[in-house]
MIFI-29952 format. One record per residue (C-alpha): x, y, z; residue number from 0; residue in one letter. Coordinates in Angstrom, 1 decimal. Layout:
N
X_Y_Z_NUM_a
...
***
This chain:
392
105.9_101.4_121.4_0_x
103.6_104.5_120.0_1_x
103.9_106.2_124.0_2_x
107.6_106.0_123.7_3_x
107.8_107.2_119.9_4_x
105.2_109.9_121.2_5_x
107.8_110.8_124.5_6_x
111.0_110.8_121.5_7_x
111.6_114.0_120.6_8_x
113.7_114.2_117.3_9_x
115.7_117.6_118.0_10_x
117.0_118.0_114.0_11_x
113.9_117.8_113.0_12_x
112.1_119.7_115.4_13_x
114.1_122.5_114.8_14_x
114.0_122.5_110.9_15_x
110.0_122.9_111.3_16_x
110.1_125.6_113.6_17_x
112.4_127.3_111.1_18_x
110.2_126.6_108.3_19_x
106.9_128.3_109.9_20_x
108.8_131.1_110.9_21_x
109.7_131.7_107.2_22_x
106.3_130.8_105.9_23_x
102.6_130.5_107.1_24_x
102.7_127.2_105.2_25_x
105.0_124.5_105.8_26_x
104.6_121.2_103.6_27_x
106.0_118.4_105.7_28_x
106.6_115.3_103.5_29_x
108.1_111.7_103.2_30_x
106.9_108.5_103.4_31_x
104.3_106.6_105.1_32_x
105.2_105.6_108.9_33_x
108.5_108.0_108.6_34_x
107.1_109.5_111.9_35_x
105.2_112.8_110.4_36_x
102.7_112.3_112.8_37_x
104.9_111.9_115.9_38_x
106.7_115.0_114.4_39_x
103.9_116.7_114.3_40_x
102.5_116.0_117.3_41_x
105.7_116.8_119.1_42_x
105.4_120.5_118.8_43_x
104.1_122.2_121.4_44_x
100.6_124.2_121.2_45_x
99.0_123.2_118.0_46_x
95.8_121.9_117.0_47_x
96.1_118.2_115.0_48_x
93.3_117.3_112.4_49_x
93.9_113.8_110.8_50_x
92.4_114.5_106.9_51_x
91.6_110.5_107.4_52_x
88.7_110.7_109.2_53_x
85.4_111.6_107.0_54_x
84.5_114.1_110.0_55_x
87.7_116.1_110.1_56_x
87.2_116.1_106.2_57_x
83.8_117.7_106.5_58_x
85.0_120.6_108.8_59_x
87.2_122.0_105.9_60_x
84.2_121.9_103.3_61_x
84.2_125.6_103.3_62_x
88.0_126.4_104.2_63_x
87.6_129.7_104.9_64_x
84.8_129.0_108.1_65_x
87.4_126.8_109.1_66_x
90.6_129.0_109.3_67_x
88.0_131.7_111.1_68_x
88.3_129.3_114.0_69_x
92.2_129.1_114.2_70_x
93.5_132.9_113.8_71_x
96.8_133.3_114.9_72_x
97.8_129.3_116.1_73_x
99.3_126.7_114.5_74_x
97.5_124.0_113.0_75_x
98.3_120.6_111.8_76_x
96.3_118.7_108.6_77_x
98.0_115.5_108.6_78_x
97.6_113.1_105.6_79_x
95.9_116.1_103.4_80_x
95.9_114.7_100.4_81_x
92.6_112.8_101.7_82_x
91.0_115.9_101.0_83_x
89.2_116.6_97.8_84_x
91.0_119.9_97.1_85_x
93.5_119.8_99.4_86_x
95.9_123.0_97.8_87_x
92.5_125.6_98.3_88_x
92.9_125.3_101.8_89_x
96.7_126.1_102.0_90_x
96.6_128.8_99.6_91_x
93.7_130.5_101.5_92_x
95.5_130.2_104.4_93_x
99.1_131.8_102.3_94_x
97.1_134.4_101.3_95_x
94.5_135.3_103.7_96_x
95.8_134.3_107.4_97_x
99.3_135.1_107.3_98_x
99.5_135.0_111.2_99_x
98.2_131.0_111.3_100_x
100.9_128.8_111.0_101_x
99.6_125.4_109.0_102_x
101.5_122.0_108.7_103_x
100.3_119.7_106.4_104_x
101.5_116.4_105.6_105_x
101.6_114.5_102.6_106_x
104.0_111.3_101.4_107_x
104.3_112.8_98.1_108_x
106.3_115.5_96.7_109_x
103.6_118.5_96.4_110_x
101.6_118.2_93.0_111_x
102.9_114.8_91.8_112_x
98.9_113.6_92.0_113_x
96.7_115.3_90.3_114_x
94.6_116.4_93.3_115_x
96.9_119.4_94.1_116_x
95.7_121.7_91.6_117_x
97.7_124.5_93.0_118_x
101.6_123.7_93.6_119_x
101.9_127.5_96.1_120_x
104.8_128.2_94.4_121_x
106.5_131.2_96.7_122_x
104.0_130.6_99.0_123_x
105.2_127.4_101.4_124_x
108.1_126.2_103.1_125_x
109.0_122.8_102.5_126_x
110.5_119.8_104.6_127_x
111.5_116.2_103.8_128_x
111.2_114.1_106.7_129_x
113.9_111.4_105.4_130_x
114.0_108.0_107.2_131_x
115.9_108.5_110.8_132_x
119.9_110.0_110.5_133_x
122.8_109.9_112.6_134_x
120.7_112.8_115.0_135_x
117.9_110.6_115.3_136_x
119.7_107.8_116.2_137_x
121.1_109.1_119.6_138_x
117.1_110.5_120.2_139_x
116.4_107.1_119.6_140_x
118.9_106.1_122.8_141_x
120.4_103.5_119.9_142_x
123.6_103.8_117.8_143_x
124.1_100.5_116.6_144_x
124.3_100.5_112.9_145_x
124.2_96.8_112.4_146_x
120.7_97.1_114.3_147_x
119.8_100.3_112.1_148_x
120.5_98.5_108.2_149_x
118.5_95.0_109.3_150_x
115.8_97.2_110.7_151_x
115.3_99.9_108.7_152_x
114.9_103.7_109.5_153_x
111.1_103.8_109.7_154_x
110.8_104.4_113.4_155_x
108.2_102.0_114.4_156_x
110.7_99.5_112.5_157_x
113.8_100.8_114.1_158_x
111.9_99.7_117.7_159_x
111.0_96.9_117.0_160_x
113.0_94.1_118.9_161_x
113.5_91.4_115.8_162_x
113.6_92.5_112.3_163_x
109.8_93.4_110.9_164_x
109.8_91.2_108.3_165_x
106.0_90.8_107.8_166_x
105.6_94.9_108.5_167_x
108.1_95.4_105.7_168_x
105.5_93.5_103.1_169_x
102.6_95.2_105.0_170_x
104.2_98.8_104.6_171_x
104.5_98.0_100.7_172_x
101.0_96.7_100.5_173_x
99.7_99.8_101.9_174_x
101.6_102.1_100.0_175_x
100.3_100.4_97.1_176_x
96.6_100.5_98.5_177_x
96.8_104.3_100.4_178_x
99.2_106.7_98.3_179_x
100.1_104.6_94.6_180_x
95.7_104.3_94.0_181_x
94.4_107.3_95.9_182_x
97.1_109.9_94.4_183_x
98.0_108.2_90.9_184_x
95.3_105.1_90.2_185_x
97.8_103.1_88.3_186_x
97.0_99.5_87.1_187_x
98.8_96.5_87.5_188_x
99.4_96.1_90.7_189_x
102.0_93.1_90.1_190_x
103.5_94.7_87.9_191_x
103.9_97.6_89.8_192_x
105.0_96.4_93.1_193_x
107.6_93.5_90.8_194_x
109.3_96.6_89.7_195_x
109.6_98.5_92.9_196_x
111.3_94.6_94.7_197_x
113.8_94.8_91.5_198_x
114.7_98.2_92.7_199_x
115.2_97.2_96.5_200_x
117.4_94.4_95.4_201_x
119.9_96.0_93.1_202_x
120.0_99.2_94.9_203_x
122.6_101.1_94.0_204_x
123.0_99.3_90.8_205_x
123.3_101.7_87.4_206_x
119.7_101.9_85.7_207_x
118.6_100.7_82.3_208_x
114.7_100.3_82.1_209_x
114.8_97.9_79.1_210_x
116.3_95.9_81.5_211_x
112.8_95.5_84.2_212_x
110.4_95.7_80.9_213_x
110.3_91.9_80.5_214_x
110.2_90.8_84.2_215_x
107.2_93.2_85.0_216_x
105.5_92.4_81.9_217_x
105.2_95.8_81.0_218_x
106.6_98.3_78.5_219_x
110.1_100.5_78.6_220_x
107.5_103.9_78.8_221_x
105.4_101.9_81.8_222_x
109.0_101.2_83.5_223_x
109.5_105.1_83.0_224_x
106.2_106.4_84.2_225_x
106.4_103.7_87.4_226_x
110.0_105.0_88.3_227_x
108.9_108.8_88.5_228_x
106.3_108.4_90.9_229_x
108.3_106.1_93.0_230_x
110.6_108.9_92.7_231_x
107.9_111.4_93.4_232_x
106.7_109.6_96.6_233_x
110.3_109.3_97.6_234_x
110.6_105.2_97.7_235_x
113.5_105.5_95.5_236_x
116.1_108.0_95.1_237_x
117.1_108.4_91.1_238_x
121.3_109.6_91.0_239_x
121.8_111.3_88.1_240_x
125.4_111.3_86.3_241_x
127.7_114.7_87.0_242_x
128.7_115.9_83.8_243_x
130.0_118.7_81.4_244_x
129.8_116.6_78.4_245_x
133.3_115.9_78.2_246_x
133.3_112.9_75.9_247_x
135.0_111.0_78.3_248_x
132.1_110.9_80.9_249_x
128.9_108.6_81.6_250_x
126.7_111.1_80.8_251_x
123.0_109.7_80.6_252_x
122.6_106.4_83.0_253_x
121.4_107.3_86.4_254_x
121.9_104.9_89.6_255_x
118.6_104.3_91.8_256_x
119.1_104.0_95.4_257_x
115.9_102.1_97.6_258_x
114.7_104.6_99.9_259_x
115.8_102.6_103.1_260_x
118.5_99.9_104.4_261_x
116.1_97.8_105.8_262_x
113.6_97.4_103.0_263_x
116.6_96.7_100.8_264_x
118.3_94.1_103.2_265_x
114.6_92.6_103.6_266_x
114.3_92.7_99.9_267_x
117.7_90.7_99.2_268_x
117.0_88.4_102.1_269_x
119.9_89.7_104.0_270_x
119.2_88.3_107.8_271_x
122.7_88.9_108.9_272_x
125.0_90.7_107.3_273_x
128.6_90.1_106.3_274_x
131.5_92.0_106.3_275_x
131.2_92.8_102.3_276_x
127.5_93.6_102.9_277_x
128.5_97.1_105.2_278_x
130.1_99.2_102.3_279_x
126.8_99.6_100.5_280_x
124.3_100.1_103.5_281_x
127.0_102.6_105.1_282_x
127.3_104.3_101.4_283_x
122.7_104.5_101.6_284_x
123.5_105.6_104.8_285_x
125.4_108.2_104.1_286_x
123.0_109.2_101.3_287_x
119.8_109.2_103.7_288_x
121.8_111.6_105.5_289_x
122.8_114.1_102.6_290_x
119.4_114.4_101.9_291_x
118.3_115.4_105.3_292_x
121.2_117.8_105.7_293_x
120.6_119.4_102.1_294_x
116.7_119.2_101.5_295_x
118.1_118.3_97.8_296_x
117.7_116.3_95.2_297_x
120.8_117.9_93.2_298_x
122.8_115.0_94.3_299_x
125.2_113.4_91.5_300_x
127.2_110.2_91.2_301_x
130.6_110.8_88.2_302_x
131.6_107.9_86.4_303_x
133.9_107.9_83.4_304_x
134.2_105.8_80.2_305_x
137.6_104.1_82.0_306_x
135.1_102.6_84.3_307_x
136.6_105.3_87.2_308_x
133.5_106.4_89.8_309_x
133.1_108.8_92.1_310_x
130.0_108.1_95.1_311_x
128.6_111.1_95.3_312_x
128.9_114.8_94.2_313_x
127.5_117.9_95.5_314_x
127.4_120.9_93.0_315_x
125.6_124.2_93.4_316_x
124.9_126.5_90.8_317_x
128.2_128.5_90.2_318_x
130.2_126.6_92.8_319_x
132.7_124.1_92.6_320_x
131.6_120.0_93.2_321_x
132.3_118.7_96.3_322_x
133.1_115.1_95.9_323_x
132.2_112.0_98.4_324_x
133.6_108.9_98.8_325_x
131.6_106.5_101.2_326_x
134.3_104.0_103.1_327_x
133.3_101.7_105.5_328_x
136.6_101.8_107.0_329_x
139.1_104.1_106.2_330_x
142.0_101.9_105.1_331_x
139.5_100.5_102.2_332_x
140.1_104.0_100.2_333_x
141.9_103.8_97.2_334_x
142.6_107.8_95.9_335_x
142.5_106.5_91.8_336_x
138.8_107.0_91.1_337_x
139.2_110.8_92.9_338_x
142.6_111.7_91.3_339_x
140.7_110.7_88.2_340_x
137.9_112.9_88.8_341_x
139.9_115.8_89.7_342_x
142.0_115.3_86.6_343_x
138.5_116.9_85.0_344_x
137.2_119.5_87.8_345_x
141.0_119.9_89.2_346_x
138.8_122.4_92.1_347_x
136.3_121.2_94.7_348_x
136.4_119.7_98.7_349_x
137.2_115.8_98.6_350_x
135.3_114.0_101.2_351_x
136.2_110.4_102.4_352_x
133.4_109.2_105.1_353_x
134.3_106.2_107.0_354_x
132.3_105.1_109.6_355_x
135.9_104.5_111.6_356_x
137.3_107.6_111.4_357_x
136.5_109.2_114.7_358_x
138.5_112.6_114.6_359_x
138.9_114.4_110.8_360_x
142.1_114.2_108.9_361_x
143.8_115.1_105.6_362_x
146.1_113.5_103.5_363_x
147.6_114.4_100.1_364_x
147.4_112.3_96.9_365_x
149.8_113.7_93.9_366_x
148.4_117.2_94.1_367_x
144.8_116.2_95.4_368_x
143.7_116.7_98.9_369_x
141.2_114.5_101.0_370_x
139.5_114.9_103.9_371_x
139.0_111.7_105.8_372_x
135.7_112.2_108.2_373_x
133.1_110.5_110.4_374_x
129.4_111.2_109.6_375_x
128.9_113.9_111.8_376_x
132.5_115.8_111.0_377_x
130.7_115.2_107.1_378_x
128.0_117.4_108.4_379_x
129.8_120.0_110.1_380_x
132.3_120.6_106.7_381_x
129.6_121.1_104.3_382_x
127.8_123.6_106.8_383_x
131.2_125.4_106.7_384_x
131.7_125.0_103.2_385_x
128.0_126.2_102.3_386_x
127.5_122.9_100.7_387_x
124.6_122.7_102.7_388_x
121.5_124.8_101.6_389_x
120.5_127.5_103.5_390_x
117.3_127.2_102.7_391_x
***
């Protein structure tokens, strides 16, 4: 399985780092553990790979300077670089002092959520999300069946593996308790800890309230708090935030937490097979997973009004108008209220339904508000050409 994931080149991706280090010396390639960095990483052609892991590789970049001496003008990779002691002096010697050496380093957190990044090279780096695999990856992958995709999961290892993981699923959560939650944040109360993060898997989705997982996890509402922002920060969970101009009729305040992938969620609810109600949420995290890799953002919204009205998703750029999304598994399931309703407060925006039937785009009209009904990949295209996706 590793030689074929070494052999899989993911083209998206691919391209999005060579972008990145033409931009900036420093590229900080993120996401979560077993998302394929590595792979990525080793992908490229013509670079020089150092795994921080390894105490020796560690001991090369005691004096980062005599290091970088060795690598003028090539591209180097530091994978896992959090495993070293100071692992922001290195890339900001290397911003500021070898401009032509190109440096990717990987990390599963966002850059200075632990404590060990003392320097957060603002101005100074490019930065890249490696989400779990999208639509792109799937036809690198030689496999587009999405029934195959939400019991397995978009970890890549997971994805190839013939029967559903379900022991790697627990392993992958016991080492991200052991390798990135204690070596980047030291938190106690393990149990407690990982209870929290199951509760979020199985009501994924759901709106959140953390009185609510206080009790269960035998902690308090501020541990619940603390816990969700560095699940957040080491991108396990995605926290959806209301859209809102304070109008009083809005939902201004409760956000919606989405579990980083379909398969730990599935695992998580003890979904073996799935049923026909079962594919409008994993297509609706689906289509989320793939926002985020198109966008590189975290400015994603959900709208939801006091009438109990609710809008999936909505894109909004500074000084631009929202862009709302609706996530269908089939097309005929779409019912225009909750989107006339929406519009009845931002009457000007794109309306997006994404089905995964809908093989060629169409529009229809609803009272005075139009919607464009499209397949993933027409999704993708119209927000390139309606710059709602960030140039960045």
């Amino acid at each position: 399985m590793l030689i074929w994931l070494h052999m899989v080149h993911r083209h998206f991706w691919i391209d999005r780092v060579k972008k990145g280090l033409k931009e900036r010396s420093v590229l900080w390639l993120s996401g979560v553990r077993r998302a394929g960095k590595t792979m990525l990483c080793k992908s490229l052609p013509k670079i020089e790979y150092f795994d921080c892991e390894l105490p020796r590789v560690r001991r090369m970049m005691d004096d980062p300077q005599f290091f970088l001496d060795d690598f003028k003008g090539r591209t180097i990779v530091l994978d896992e670089i959090h495993r070293l002691d100071n692992p922001s002096e290195i890339l900001k010697i290397a911003a500021d002092h070898y401009p032509d050496t190109k440096v990717l380093a990987t990390g599963s957190s966002t850059l200075g959520a632990s404590a060990k990044f003392k320097d957060t090279l603002s101005g100074r780096k490019y930065e890249l999300w490696l989400t779990p695999m999208i639509s792109a990856d799937l036809a690198d992958f030689g496999n587009t069946n999405l029934t195959h995709y939400f019991l397995h999961g978009g970890l890549p290892p997971f994805f190839l593996a013939e029967r559903v993981p379900e022991r790697d699923f627990q392993e992958w959560m016991d080492a991200y308790w052991a390798k990135d939650i204690q070596e980047m944040f030291r938190l106690e109360r393990r149990h407690s800890f990982l209870k929290f993060a199951e509760l979020l898997m199985v009501q994924s989705g759901g709106i959140f309230e953390a009185t609510a997982f206080a009790r269960p996890c035998e902690v308090s509402r501020a541990t619940i708090a603390n816990y969700l922002a560095v699940l957040e920060a080491t991108f396990v969970v995605h926290v959806i935030r209301p859209f809102s101009s304070h109008r009083p009729i809005e939902i201004i305040s409760a956000p919606k937490v989405y579990a980083f992938d379909v398969g730990f969620m599935c695992y998580y609810r003890g979904w073996h097979e799935l049923r026909n109600d079962d594919f409008g949420t994993l297509w609706e995290h689906f289509v989320l997973n793939e926002i985020h890799a198109q966008t590189q953002s975290h400015r994603i919204f959900y709208w939801r009004d006091k009438r109990g009205h609710e809008v999936d998703f909505v894109l909004a750029r500074r000084k631009s108008e929202p862009t709302a999304i609706e996530c269908k598994w089939s097309a005929s399931d779409f019912d225009a209220t909750n989107l006339k309703a929406f519009r009845r407060q931002y009457p000007k925006g794109n309306n997006f339904v994404v089905a995964s039937d809908v093989q060629r785009a169409f529009s229809r009209q609803y009272d005075n508000v139009q919607v464009r009904f499209v397949g993933l990949r027409d999704l993708v295209k119209e927000m390139h050409d309606s710059s709602v996706i960030i140039k960045s």
